[in-house]
N, CA, C and O atoms as CSV, one atom per row, in Angstrom:
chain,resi,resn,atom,element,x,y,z
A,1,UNK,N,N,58.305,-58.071,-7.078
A,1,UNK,CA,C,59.111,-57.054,-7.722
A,1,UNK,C,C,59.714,-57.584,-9.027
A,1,UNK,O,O,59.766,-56.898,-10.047
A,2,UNK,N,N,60.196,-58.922,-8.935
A,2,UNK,CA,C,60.910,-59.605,-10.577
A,2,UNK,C,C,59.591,-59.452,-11.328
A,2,UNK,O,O,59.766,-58.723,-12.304
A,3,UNK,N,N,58.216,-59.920,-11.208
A,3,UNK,CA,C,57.849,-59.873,-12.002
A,3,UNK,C,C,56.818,-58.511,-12.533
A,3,UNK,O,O,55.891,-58.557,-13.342
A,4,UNK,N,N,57.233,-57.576,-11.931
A,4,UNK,CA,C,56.514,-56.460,-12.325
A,4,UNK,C,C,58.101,-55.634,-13.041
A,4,UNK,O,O,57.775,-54.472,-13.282
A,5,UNK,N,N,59.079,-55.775,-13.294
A,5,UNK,CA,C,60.362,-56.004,-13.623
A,5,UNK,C,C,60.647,-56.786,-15.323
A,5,UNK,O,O,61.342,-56.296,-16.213
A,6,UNK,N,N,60.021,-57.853,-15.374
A,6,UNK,CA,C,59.793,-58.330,-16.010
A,6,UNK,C,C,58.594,-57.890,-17.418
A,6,UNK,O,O,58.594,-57.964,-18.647
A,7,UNK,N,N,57.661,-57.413,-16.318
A,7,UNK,CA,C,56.841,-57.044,-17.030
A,7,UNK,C,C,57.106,-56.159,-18.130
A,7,UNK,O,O,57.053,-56.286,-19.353
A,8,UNK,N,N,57.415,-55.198,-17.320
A,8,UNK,CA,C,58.267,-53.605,-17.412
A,8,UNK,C,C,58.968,-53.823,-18.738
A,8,UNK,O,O,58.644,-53.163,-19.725
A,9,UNK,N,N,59.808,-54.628,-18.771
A,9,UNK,CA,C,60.712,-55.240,-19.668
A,9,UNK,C,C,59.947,-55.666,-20.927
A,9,UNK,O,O,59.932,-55.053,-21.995
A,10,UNK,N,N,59.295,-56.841,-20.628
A,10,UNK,CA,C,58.884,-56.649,-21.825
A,10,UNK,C,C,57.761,-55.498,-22.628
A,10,UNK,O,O,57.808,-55.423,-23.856
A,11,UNK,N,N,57.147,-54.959,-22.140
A,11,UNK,CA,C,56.252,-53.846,-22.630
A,11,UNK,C,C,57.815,-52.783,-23.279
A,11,UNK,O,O,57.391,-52.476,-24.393
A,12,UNK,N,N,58.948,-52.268,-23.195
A,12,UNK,CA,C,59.359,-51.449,-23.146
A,12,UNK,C,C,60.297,-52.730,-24.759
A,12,UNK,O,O,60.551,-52.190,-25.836
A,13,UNK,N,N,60.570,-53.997,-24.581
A,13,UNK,CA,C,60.876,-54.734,-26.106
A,13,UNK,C,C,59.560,-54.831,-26.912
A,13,UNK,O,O,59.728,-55.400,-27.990
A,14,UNK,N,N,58.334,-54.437,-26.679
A,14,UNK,CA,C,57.073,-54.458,-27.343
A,14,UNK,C,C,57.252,-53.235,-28.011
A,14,UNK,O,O,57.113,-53.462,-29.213
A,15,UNK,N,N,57.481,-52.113,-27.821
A,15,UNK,CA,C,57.516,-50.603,-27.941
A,15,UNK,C,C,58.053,-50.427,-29.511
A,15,UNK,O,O,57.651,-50.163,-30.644
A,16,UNK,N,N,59.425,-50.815,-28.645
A,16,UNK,CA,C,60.960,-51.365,-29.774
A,16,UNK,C,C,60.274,-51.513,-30.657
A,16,UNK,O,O,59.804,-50.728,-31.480
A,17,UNK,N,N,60.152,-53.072,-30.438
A,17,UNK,CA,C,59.640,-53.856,-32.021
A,17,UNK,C,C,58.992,-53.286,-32.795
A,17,UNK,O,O,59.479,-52.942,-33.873
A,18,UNK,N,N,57.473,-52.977,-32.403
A,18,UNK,CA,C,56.612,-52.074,-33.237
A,18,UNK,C,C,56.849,-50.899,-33.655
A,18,UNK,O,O,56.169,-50.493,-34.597
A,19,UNK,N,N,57.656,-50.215,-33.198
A,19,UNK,CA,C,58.360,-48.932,-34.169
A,19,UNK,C,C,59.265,-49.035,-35.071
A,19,UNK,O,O,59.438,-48.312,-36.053
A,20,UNK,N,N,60.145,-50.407,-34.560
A,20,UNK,CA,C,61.301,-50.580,-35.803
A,20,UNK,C,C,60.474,-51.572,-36.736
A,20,UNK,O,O,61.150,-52.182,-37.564
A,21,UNK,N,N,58.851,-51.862,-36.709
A,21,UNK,CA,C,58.715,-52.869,-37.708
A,21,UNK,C,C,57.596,-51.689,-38.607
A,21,UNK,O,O,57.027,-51.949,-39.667
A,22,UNK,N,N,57.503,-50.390,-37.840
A,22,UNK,CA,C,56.706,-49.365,-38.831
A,22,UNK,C,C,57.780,-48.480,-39.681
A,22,UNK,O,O,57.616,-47.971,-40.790
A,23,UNK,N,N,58.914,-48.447,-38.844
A,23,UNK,CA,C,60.239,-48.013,-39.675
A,23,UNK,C,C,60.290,-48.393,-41.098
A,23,UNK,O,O,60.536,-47.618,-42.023
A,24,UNK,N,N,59.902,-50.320,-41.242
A,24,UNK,CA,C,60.568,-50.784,-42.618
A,24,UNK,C,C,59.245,-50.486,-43.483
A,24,UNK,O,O,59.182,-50.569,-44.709
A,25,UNK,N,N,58.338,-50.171,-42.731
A,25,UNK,CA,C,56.962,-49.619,-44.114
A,25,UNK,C,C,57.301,-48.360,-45.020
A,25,UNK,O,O,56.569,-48.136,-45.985
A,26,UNK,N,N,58.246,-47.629,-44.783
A,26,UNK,CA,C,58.037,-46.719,-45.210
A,26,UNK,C,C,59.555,-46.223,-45.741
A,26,UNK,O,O,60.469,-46.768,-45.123
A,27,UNK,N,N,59.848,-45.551,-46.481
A,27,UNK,CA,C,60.904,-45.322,-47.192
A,27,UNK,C,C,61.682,-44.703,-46.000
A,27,UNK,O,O,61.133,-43.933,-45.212
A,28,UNK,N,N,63.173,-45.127,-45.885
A,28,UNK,CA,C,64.263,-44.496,-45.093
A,28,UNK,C,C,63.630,-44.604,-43.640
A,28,UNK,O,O,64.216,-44.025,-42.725
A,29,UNK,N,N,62.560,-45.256,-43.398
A,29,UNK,CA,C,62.253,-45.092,-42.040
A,29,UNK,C,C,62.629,-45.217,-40.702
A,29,UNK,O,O,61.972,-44.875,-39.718
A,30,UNK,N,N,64.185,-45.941,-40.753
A,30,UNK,CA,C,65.149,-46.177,-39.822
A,30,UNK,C,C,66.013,-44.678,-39.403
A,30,UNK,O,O,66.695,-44.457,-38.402
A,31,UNK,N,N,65.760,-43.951,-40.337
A,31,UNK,CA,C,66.930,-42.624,-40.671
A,31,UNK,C,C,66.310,-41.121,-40.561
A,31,UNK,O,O,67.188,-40.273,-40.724
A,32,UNK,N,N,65.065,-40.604,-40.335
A,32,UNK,CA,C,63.790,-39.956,-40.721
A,32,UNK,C,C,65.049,-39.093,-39.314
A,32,UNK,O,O,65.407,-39.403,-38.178
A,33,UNK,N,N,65.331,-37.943,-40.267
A,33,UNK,CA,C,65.862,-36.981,-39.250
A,33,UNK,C,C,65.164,-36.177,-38.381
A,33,UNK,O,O,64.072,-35.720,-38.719
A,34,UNK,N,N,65.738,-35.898,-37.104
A,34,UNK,CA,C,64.965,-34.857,-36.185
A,34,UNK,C,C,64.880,-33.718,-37.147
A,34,UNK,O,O,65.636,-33.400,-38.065
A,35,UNK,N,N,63.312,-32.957,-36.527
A,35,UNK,CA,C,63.163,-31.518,-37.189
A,35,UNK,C,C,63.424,-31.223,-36.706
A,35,UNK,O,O,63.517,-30.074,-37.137
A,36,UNK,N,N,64.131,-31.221,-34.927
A,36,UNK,CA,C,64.935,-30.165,-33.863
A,36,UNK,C,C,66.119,-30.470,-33.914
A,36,UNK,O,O,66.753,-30.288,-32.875
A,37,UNK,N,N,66.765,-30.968,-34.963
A,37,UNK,CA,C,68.287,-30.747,-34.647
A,37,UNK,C,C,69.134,-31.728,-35.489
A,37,UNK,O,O,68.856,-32.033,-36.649
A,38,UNK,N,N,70.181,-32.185,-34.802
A,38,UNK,CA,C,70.658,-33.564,-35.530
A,38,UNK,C,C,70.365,-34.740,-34.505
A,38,UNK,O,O,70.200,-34.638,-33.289
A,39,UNK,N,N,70.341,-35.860,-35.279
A,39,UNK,CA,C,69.732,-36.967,-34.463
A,39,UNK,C,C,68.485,-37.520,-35.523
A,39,UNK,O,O,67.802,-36.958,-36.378
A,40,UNK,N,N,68.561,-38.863,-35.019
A,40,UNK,CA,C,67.327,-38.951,-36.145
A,40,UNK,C,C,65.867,-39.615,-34.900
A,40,UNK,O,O,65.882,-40.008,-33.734
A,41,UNK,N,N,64.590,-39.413,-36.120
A,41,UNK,CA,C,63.554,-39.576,-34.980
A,41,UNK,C,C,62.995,-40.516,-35.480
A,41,UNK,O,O,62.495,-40.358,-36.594
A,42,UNK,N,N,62.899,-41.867,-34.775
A,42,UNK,CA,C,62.812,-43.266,-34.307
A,42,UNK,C,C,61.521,-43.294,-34.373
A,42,UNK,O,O,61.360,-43.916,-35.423
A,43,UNK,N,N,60.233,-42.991,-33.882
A,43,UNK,CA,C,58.832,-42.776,-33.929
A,43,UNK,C,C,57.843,-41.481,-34.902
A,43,UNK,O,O,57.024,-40.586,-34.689
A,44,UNK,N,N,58.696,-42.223,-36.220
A,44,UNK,CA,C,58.144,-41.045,-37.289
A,44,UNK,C,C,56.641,-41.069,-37.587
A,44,UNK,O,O,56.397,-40.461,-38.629
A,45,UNK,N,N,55.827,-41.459,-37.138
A,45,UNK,CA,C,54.262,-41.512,-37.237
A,45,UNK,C,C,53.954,-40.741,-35.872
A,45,UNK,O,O,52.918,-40.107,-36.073
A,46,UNK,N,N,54.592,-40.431,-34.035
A,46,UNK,CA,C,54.020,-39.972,-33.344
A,46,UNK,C,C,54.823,-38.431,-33.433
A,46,UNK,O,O,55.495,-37.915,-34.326
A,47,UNK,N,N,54.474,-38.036,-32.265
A,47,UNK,CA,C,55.312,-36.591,-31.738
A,47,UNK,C,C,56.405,-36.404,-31.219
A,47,UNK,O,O,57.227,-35.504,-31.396
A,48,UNK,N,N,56.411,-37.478,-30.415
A,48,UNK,CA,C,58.461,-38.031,-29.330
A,48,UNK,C,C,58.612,-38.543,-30.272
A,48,UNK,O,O,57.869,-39.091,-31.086
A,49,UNK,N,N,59.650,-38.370,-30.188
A,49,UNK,CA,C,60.784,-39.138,-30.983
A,49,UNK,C,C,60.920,-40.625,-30.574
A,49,UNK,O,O,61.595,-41.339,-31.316
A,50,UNK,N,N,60.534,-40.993,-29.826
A,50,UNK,CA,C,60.455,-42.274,-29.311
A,50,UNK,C,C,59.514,-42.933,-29.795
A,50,UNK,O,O,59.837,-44.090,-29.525
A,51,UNK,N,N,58.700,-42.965,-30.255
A,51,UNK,CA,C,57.427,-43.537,-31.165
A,51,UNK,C,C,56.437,-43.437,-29.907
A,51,UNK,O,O,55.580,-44.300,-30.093
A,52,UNK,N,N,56.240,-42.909,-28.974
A,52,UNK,CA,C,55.227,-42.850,-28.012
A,52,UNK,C,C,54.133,-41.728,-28.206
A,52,UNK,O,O,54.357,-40.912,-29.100
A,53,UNK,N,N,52.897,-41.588,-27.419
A,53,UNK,CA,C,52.014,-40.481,-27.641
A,53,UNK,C,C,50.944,-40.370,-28.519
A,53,UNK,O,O,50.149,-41.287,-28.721
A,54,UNK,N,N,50.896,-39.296,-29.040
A,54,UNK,CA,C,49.831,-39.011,-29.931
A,54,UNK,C,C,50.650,-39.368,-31.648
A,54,UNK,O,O,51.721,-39.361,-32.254
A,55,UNK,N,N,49.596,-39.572,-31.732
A,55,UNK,CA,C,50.398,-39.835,-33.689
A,55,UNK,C,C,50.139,-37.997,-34.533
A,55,UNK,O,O,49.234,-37.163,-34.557
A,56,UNK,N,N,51.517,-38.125,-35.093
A,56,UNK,CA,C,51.154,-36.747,-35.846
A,56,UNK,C,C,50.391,-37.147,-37.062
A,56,UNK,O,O,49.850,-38.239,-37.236
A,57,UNK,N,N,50.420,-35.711,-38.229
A,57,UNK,CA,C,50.045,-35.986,-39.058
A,57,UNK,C,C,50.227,-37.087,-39.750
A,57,UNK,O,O,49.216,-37.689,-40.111
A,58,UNK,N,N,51.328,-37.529,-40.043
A,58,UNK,CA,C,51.947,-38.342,-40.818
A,58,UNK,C,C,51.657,-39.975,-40.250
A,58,UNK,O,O,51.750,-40.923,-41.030
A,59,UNK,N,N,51.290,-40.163,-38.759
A,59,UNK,CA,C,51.034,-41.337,-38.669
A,59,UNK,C,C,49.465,-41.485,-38.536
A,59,UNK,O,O,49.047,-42.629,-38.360
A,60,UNK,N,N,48.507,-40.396,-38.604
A,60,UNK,CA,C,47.615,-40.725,-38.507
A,60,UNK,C,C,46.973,-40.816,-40.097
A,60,UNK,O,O,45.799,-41.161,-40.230
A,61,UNK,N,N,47.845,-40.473,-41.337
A,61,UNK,CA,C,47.645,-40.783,-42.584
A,61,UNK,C,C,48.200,-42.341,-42.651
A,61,UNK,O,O,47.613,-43.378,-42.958
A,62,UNK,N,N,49.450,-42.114,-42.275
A,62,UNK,CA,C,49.413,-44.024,-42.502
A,62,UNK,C,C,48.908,-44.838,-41.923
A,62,UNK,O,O,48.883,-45.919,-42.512
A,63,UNK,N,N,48.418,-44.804,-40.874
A,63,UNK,CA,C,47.086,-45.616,-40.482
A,63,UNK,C,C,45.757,-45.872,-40.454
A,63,UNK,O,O,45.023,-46.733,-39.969
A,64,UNK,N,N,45.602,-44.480,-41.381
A,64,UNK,CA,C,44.655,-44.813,-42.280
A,64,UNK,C,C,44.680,-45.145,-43.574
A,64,UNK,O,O,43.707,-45.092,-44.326
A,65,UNK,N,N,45.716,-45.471,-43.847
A,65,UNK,CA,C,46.159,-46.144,-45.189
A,65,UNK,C,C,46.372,-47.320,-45.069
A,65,UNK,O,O,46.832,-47.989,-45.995
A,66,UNK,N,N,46.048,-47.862,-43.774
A,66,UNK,CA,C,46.431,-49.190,-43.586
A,66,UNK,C,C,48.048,-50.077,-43.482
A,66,UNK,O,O,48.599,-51.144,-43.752
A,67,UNK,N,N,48.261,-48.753,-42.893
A,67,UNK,CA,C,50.247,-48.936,-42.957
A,67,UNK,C,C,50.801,-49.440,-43.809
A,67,UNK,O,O,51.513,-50.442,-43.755
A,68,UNK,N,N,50.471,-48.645,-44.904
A,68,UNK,CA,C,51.055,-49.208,-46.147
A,68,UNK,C,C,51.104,-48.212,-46.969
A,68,UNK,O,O,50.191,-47.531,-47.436
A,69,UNK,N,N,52.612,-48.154,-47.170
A,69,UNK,CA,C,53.175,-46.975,-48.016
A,69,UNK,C,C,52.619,-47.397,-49.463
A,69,UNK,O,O,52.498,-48.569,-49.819
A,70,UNK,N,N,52.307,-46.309,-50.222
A,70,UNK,CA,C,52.088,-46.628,-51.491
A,70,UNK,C,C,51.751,-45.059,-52.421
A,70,UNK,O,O,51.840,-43.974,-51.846
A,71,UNK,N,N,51.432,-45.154,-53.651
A,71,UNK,CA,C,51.623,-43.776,-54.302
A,71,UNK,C,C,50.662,-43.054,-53.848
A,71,UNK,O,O,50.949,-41.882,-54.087
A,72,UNK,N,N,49.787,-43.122,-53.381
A,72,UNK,CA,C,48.736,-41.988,-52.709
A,72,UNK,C,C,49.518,-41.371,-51.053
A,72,UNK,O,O,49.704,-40.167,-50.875
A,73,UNK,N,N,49.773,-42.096,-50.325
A,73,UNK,CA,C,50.135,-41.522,-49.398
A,73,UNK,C,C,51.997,-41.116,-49.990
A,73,UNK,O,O,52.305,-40.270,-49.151
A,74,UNK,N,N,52.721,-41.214,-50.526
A,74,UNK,CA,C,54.072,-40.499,-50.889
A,74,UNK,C,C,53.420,-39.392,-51.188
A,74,UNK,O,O,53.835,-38.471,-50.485
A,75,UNK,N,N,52.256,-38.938,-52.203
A,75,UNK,CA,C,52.216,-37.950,-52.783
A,75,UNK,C,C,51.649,-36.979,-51.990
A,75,UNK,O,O,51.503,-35.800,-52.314
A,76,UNK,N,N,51.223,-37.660,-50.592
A,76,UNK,CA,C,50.543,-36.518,-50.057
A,76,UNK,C,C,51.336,-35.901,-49.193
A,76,UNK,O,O,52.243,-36.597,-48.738
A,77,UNK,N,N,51.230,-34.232,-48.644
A,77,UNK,CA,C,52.304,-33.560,-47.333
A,77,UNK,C,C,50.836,-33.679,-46.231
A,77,UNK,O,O,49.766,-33.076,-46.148
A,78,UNK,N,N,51.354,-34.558,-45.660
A,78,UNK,CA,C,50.853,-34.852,-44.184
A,78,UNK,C,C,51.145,-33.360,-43.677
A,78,UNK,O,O,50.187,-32.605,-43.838
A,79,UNK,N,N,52.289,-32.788,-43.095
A,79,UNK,CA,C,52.416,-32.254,-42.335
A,79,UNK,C,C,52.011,-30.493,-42.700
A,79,UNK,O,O,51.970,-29.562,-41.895
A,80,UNK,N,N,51.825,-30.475,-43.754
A,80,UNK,CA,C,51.765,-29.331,-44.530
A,80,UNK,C,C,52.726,-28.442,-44.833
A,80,UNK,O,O,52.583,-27.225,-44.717
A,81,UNK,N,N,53.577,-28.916,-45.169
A,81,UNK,CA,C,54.943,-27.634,-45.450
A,81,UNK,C,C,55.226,-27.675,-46.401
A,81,UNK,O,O,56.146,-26.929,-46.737
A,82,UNK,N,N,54.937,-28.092,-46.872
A,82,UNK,CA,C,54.747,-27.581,-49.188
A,82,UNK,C,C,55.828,-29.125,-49.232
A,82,UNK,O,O,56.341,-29.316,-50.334
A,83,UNK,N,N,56.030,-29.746,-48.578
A,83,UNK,CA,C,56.689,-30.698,-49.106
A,83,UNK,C,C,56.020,-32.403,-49.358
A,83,UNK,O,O,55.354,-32.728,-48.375
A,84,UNK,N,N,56.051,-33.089,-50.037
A,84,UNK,CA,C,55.260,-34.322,-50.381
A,84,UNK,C,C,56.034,-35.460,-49.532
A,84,UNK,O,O,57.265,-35.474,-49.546
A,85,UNK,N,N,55.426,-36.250,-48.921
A,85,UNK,CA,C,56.121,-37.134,-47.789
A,85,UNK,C,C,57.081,-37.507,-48.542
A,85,UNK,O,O,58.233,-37.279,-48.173
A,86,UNK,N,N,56.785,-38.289,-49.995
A,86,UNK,CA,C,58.197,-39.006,-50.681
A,86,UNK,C,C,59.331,-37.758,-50.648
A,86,UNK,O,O,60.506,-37.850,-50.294
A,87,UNK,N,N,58.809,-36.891,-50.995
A,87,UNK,CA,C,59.996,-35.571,-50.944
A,87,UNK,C,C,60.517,-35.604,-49.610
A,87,UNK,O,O,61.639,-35.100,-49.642
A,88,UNK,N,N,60.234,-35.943,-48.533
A,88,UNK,CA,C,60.708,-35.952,-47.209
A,88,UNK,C,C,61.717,-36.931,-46.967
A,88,UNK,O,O,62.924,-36.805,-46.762
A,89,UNK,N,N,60.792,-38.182,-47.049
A,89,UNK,CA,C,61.556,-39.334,-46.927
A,89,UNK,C,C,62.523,-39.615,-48.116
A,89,UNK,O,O,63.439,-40.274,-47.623
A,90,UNK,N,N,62.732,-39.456,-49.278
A,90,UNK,CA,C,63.794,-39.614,-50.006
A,90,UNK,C,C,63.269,-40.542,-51.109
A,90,UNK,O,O,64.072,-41.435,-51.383
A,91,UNK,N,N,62.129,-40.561,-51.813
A,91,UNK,CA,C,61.538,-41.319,-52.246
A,91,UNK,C,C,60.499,-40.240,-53.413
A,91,UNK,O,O,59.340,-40.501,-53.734
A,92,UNK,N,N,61.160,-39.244,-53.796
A,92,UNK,CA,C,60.744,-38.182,-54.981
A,92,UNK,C,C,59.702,-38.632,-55.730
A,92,UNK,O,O,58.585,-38.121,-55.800
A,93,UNK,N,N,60.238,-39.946,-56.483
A,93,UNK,CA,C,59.399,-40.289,-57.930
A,93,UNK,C,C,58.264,-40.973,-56.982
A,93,UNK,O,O,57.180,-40.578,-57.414
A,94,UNK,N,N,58.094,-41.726,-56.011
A,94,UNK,CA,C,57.228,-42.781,-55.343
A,94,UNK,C,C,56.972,-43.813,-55.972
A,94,UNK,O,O,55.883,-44.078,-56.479
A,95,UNK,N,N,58.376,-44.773,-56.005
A,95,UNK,CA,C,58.762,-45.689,-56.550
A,95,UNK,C,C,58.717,-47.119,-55.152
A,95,UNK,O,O,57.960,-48.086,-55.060
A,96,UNK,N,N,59.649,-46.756,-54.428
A,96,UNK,CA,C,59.586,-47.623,-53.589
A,96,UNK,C,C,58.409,-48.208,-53.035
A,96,UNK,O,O,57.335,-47.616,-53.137
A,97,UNK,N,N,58.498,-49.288,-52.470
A,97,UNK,CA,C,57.412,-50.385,-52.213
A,97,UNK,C,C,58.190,-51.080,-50.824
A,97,UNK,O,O,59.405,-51.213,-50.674
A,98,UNK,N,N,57.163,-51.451,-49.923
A,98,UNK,CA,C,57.965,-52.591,-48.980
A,98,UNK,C,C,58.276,-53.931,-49.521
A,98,UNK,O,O,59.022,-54.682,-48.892
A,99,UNK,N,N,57.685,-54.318,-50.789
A,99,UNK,CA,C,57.662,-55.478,-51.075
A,99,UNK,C,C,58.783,-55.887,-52.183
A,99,UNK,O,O,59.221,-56.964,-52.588
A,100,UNK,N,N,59.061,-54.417,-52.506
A,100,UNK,CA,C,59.842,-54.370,-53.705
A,100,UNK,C,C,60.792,-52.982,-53.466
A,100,UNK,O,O,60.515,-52.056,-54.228
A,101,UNK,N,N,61.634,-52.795,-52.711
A,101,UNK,CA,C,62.233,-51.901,-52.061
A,101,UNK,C,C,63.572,-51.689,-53.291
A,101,UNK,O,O,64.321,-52.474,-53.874
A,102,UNK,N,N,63.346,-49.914,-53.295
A,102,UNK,CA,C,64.292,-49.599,-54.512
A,102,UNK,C,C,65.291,-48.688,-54.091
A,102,UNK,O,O,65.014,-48.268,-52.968
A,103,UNK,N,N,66.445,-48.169,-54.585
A,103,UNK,CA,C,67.926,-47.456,-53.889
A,103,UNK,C,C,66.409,-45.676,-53.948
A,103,UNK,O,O,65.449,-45.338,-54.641
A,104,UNK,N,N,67.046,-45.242,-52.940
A,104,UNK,CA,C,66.070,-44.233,-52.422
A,104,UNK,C,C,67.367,-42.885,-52.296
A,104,UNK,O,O,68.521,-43.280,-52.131
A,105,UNK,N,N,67.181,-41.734,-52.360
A,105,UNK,CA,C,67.862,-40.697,-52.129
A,105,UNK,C,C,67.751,-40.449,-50.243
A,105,UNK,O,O,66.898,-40.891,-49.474
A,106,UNK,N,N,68.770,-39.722,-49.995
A,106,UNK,CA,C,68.876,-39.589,-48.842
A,106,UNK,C,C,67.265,-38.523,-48.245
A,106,UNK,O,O,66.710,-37.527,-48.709
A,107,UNK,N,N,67.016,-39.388,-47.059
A,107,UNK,CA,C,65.568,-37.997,-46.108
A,107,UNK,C,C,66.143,-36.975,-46.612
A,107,UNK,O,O,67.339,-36.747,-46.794
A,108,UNK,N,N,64.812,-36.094,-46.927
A,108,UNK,CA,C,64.958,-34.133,-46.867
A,108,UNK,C,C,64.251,-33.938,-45.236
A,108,UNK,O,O,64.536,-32.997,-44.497
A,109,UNK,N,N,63.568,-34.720,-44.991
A,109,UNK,CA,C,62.942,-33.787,-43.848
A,109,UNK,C,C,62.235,-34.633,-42.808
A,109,UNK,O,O,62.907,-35.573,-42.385
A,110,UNK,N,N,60.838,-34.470,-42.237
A,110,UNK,CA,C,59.746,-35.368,-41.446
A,110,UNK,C,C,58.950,-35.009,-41.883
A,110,UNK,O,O,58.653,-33.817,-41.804
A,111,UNK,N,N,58.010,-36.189,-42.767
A,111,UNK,CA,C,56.782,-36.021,-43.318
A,111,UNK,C,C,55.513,-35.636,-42.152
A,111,UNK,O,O,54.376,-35.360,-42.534
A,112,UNK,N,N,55.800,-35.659,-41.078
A,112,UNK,CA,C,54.564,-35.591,-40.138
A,112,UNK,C,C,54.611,-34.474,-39.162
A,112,UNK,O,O,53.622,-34.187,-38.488
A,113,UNK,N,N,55.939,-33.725,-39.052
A,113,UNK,CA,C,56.388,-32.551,-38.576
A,113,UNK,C,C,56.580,-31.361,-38.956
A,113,UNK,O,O,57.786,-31.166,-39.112
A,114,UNK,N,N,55.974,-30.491,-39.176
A,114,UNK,CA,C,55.908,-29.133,-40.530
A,114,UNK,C,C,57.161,-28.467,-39.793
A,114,UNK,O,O,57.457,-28.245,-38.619
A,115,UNK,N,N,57.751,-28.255,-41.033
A,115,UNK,CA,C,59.731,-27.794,-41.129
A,115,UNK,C,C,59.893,-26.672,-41.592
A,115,UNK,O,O,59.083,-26.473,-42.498
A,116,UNK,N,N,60.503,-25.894,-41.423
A,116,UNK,CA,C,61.091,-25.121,-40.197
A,116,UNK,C,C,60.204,-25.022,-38.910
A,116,UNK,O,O,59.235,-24.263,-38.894
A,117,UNK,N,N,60.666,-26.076,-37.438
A,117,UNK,CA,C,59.256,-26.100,-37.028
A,117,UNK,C,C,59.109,-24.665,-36.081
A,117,UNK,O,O,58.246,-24.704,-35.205
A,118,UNK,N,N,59.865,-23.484,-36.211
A,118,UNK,CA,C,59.804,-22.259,-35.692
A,118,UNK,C,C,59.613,-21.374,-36.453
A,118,UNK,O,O,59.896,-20.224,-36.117
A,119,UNK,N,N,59.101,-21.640,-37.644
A,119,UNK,CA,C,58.569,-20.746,-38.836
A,119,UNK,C,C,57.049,-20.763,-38.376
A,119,UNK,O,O,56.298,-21.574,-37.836
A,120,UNK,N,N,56.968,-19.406,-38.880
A,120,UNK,CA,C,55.080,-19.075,-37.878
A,120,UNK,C,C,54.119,-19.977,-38.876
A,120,UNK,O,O,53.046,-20.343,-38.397
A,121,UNK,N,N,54.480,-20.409,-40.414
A,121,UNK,CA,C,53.388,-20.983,-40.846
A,121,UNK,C,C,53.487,-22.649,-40.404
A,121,UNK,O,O,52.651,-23.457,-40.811
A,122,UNK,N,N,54.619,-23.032,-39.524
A,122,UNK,CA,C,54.521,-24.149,-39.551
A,122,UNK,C,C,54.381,-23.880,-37.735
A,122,UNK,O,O,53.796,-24.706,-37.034
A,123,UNK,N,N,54.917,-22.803,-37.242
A,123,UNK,CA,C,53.761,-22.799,-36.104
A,123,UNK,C,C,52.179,-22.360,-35.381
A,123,UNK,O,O,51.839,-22.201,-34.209
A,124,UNK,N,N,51.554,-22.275,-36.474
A,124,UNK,CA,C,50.510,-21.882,-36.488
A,124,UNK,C,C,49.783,-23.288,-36.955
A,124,UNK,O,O,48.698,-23.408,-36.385
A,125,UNK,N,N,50.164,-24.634,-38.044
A,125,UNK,CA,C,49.912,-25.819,-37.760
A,125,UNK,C,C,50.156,-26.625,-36.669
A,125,UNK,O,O,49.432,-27.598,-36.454
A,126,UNK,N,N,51.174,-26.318,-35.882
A,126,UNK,CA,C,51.217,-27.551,-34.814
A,126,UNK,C,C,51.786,-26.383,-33.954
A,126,UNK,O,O,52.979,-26.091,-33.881
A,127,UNK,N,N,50.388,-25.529,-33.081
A,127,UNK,CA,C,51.284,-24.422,-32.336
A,127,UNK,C,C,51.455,-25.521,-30.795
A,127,UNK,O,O,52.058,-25.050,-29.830
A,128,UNK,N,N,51.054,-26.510,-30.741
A,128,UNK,CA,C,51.712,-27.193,-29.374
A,128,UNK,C,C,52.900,-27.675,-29.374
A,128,UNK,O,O,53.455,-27.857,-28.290
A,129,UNK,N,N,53.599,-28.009,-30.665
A,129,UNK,CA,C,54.683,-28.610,-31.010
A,129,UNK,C,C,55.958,-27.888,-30.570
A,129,UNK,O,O,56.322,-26.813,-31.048
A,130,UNK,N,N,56.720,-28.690,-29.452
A,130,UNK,CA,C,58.332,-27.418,-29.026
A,130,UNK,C,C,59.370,-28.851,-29.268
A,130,UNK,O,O,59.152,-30.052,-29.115
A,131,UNK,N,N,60.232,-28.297,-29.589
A,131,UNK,CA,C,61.675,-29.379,-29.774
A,131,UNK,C,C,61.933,-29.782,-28.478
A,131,UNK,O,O,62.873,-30.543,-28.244
């Protein structure tokens, strides 16, 4: 039992890590507000908020970008809601860099979650998607 306990344990500090170390790729990625409410969402590349599951739009563009923020993926709207990820994340001009990290405006939104997510054009993109 300790060591299936153990186990448990660490798979669940594995989780952690790798979401708070995809957090610092990407502009404001510690802060990426819920589209259901207030609260912010911790696994901004999947669907939970927990970084678990399926990857939405937005993480299945940055991993094919090679998890690496840069001016092609800011400029693009992953999620499709007329907004440009840097416009989401707080990163307008698509200036910031992980390597070279610059003062950023506060998140507008979730680049990988189409917002208002009870608006029919953004439920008609992700009609499985419920808060």
């Amino acid at each position: 039992m300790l060591k299936l306990l153990a186990a448990l344990s660490l798979l669940v500090v594995t989780t952690v890590l790798a979401y708070s170390d995809y957090q610092k790729r990407i502009p404001n990625g510690n802060v990426v507000p819920s589209p259901c409410g207030d609260g912010t969402w911790h696994g901004v590349g999947h669907w939970l908020p927990g970084g678990t599951g399926d990857l939405n739009p937005f993480g299945r563009a940055f991993k094919a970008n090679g998890y690496t923020w840069n001016f092609k993926l800011c400029r693009e709207d992953s999620d499709g809601d007329g907004r440009r990820n840097g416009e989401e994340l707080g990163d307008p001009g698509c200036d910031w860099l992980f390597e070279y990290p610059v003062q950023l405006d506060p998140p507008q939104g979730h680049p990988g979650i189409c917002e208002p997510v009870d608006s029919p054009g953004c439920q008609k993109l992700q009609p499985n998607f419920t808060c």
